[in-house]
DOSE-99966 format. One record per residue (C-alpha): residue in three letters; x, y, z; residue number from 1. Coordinates in Angstrom, 2 decimals, always signed. Each point is the difference from the previous one (the first is absolute). Layout:
N
{'ala'; {X; Y; Z}; NUM}
...
***
This chain:
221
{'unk'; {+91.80; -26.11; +19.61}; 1}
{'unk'; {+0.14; +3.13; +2.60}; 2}
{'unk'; {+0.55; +2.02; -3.65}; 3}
{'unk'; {-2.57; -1.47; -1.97}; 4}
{'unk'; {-2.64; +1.13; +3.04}; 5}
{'unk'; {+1.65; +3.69; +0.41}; 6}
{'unk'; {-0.70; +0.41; -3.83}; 7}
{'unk'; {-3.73; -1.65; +0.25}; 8}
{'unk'; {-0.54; +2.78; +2.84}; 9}
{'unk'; {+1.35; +2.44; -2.56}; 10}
{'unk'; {-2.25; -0.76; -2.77}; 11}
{'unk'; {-2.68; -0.27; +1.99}; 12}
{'unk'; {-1.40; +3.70; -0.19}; 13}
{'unk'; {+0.33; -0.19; -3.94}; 14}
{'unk'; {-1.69; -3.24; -0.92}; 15}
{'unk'; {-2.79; +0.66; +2.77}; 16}
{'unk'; {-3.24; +2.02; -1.86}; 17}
{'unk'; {-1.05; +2.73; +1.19}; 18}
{'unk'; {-3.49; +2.00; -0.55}; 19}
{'unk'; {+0.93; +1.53; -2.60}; 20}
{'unk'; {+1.25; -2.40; -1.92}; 21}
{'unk'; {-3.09; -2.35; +0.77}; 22}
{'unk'; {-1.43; -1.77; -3.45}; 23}
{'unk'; {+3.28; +0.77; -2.28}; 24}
{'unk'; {+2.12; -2.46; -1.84}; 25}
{'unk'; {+1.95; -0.34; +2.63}; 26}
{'unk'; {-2.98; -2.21; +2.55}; 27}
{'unk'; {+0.51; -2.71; -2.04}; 28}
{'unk'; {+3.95; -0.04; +0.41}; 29}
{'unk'; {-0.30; +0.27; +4.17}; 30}
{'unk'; {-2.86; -2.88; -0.39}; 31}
{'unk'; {-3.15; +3.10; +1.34}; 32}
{'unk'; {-2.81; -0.76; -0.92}; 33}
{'unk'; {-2.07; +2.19; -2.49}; 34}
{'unk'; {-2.13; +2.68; +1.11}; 35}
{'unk'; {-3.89; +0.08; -0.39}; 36}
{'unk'; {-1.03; +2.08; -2.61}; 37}
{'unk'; {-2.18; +2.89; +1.97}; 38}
{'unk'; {-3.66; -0.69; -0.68}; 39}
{'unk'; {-2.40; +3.22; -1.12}; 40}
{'unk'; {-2.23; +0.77; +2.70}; 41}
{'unk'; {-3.50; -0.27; -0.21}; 42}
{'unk'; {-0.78; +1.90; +3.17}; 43}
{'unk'; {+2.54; +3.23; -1.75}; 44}
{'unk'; {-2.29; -0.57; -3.22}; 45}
{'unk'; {-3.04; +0.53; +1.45}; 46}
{'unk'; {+1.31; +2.93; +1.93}; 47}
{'unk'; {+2.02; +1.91; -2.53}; 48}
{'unk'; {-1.76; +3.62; -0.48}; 49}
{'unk'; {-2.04; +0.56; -2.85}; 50}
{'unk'; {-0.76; -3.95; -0.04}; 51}
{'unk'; {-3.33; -0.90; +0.26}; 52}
{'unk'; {-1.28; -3.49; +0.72}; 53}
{'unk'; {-0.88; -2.09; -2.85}; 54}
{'unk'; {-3.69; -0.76; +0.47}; 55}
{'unk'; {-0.77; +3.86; +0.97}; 56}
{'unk'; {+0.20; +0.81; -3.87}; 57}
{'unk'; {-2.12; -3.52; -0.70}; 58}
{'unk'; {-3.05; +0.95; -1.26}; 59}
{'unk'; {-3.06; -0.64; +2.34}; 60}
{'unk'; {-3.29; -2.03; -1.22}; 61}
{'unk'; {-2.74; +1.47; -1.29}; 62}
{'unk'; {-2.79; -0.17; +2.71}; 63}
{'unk'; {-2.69; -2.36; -1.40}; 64}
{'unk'; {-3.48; +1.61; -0.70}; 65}
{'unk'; {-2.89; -2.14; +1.52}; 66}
{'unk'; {-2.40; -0.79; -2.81}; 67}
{'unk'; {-3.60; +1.68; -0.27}; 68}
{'unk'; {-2.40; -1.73; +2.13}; 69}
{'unk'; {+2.62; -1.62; +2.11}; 70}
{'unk'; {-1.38; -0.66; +3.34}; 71}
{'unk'; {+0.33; +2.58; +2.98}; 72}
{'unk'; {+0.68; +2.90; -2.47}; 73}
{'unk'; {-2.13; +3.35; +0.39}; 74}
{'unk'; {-1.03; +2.32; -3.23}; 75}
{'unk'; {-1.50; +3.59; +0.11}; 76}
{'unk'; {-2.53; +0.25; -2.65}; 77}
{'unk'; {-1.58; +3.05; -1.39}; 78}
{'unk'; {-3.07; -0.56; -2.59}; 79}
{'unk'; {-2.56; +1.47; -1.80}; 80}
{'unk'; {-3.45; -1.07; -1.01}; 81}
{'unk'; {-2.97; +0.33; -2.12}; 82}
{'unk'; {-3.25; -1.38; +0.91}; 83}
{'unk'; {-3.31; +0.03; -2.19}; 84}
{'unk'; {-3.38; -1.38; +0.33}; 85}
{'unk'; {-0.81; +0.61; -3.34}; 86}
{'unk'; {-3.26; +1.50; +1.26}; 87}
{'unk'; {+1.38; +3.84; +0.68}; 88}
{'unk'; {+1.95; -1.07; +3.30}; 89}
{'unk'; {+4.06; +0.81; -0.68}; 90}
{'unk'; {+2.29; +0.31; +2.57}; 91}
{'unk'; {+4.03; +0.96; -0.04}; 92}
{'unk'; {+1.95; -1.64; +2.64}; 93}
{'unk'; {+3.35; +0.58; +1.30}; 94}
{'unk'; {+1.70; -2.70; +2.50}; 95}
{'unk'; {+3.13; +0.08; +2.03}; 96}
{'unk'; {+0.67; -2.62; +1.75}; 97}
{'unk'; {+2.20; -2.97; +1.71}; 98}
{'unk'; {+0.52; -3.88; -1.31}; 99}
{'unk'; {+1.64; -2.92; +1.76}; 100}
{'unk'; {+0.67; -3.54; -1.03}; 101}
{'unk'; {-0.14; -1.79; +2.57}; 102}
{'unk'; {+0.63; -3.08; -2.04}; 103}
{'unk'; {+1.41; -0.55; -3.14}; 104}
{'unk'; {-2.15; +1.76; -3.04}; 105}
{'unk'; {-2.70; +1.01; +2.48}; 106}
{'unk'; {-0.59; +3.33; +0.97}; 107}
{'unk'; {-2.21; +1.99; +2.64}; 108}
{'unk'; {-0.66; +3.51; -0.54}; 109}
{'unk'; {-1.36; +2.80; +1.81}; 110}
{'unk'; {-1.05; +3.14; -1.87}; 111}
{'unk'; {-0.85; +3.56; +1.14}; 112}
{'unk'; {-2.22; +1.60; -3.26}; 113}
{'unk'; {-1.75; +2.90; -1.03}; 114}
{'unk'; {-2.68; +0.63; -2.41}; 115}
{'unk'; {-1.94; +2.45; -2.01}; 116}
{'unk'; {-3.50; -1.50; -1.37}; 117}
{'unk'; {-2.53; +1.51; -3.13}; 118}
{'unk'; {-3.71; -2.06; +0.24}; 119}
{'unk'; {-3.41; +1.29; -0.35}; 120}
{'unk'; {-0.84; +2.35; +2.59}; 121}
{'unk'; {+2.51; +1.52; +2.10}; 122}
{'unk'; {+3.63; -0.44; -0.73}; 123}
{'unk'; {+2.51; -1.48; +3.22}; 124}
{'unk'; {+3.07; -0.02; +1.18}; 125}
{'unk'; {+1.35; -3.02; +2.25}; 126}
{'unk'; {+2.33; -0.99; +2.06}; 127}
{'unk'; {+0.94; -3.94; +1.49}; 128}
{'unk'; {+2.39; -3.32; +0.15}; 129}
{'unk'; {+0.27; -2.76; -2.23}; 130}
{'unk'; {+1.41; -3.55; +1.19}; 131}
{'unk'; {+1.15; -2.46; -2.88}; 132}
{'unk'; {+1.36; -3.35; -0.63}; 133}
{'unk'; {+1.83; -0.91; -2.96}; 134}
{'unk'; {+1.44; -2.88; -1.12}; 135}
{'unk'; {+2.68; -0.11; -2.99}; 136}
{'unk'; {-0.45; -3.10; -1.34}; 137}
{'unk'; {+2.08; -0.08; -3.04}; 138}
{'unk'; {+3.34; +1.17; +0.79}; 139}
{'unk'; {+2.44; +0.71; -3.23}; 140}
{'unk'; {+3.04; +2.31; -0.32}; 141}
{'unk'; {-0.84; +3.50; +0.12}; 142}
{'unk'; {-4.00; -0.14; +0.06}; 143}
{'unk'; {-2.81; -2.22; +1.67}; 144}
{'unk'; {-3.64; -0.42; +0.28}; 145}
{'unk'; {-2.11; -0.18; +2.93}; 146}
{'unk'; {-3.61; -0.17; +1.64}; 147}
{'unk'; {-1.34; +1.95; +2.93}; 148}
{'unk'; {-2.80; +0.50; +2.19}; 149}
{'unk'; {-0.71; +3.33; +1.84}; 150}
{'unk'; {-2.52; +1.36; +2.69}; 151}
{'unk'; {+0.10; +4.26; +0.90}; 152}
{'unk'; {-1.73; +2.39; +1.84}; 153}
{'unk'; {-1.40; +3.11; -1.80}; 154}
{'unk'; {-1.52; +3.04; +1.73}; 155}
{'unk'; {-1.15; +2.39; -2.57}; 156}
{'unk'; {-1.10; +4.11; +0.19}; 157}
{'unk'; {-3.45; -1.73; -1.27}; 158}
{'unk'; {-2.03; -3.22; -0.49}; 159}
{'unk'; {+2.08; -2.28; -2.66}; 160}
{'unk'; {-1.63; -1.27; -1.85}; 161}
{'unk'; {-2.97; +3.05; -0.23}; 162}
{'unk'; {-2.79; -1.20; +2.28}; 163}
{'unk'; {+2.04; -1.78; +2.07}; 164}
{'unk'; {+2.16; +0.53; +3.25}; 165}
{'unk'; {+3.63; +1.86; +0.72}; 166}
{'unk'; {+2.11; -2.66; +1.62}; 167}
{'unk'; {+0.11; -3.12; -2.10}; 168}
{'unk'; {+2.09; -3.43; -0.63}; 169}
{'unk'; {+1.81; -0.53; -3.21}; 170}
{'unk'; {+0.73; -3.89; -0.87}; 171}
{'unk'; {+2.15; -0.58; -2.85}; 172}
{'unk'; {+1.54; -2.57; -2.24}; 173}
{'unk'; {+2.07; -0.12; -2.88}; 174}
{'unk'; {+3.31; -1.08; -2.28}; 175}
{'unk'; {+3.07; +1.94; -1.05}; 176}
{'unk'; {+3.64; +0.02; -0.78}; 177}
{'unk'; {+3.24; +1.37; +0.89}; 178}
{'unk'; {+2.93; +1.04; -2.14}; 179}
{'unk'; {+3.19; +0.76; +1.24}; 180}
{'unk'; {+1.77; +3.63; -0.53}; 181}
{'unk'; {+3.32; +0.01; +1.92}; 182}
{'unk'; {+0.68; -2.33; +2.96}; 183}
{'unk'; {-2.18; +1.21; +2.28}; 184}
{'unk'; {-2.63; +1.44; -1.75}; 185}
{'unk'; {-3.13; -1.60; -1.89}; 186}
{'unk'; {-2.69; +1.06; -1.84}; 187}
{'unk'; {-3.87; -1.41; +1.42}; 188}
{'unk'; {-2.65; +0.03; -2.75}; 189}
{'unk'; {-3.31; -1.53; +0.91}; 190}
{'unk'; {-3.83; -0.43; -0.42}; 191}
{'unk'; {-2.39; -0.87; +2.68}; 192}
{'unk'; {-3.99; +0.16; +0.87}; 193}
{'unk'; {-0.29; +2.48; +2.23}; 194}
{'unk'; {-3.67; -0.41; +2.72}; 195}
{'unk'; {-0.67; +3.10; +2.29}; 196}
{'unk'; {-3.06; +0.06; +2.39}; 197}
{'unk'; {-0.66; +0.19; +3.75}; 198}
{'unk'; {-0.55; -4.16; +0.03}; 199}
{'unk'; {-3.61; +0.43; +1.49}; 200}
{'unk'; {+1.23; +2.19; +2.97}; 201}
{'unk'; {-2.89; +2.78; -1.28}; 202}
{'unk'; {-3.38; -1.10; -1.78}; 203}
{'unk'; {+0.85; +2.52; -2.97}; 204}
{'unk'; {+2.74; -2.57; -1.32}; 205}
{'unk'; {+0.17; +0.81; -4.25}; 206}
{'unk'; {+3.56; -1.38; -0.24}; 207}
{'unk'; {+2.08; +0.45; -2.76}; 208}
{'unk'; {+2.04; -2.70; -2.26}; 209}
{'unk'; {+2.59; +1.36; -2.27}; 210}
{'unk'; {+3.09; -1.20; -2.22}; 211}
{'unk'; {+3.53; +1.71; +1.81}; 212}
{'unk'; {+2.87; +0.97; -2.22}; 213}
{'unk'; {+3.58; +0.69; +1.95}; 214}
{'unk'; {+3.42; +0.62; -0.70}; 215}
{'unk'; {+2.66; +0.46; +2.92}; 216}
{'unk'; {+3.65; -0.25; +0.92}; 217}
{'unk'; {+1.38; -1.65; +2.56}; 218}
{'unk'; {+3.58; +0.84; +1.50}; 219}
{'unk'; {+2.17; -2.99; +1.92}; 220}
{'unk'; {+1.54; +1.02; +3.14}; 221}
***
């Protein structure tokens, strides 16, 4: 018995695994259990150089493009206009001005213009603001139609219509259309009557009543 122990003790530094010999053939013999495989690292993924994460190269969304005549939206609009009483009275407009729709389809627009005017007598020059209202009420993709209703302010280099006074009011109304050109541009044609006369302010009153022709662009910011 004392032998058999003295040659256990002997043996023992052979049969007991060491490090190195950790997960070989030999485990199994010795009854050690196998080793866990080692598990990739996510955290040494992410961190290895020239690795970058995965949803950096994802491609980002497209940002979406509020429609025309959404509501809140503001357009700068820059038109040009023809008006005729068919009586010798022509006048050639130019308008820059603002629009908002404050709600959906509806817009309110404020316009700085200037004009040049042929009529019997003395030709004018003139100078005012235009306020408008327009609704679009048929809205399709890429073009739509609307209505308006206007009101200005004219002061003229000399009584428009001849006979009359300097500083008038111009009440309008009218139809058009839009058509779209790129995604934030669209092209305005319209026709409108077109009133201008000092609305009883002076006893020389003539007024004038004339048919408006206008084209314009209008940019979405």
């Amino acid at each position: 018995m004392q032998r058999t122990a003295s040659l256990g003790i002997l043996l023992l530094p052979i049969l007991a695994p060491t490090p190195a010999m950790a997960g070989g053939p030999f485990d199994a013999f010795v009854g050690v259990p196998p080793s866990a495989p080692a598990a990739s690292s996510a955290a040494t993924q992410a961190t290895a150089p020239g690795t970058a994460p995965a949803d950096a190269a994802a491609p980002q969304p497209r940002a979406v493009r509020q429609r025309f005549g959404a509501r809140d939206t503001v357009r700068i609009d820059v038109e040009g206009d023809w008006i005729c009483d068919w009586a010798g009275l022509n006048i050639g407009q130019g308008r820059v001005g603002v629009a908002w729709f404050f709600a959906d389809d509806v817009e309110w627009a404020i316009y700085g213009q200037g004009s040049a005017i042929w009529q019997t007598g003395q030709d004018a020059a003139a100078g005012g603001f235009d306020f408008e209202l327009r609704w679009h009420f048929v809205q399709a993709e890429g073009w739509s139609l609307f209505a308006g209703v206007g009101i200005g302010m004219l002061e003229a280099t000399e009584p428009v219509p001849t006979g009359g006074t300097q500083f008038n009011f111009t009440p309008s109304a009218g139809v058009g259309g839009t058509l779209a050109l790129t995604d934030d541009t669209r092209l305005y044609v319209g026709v409108r009557w077109y009133h201008i006369s000092n609305a009883g302010t002076s006893t020389d009153n003539p007024g004038m009543n004339g048919t408006s022709l206008w084209l314009g662009l209008s940019f979405g910011l």
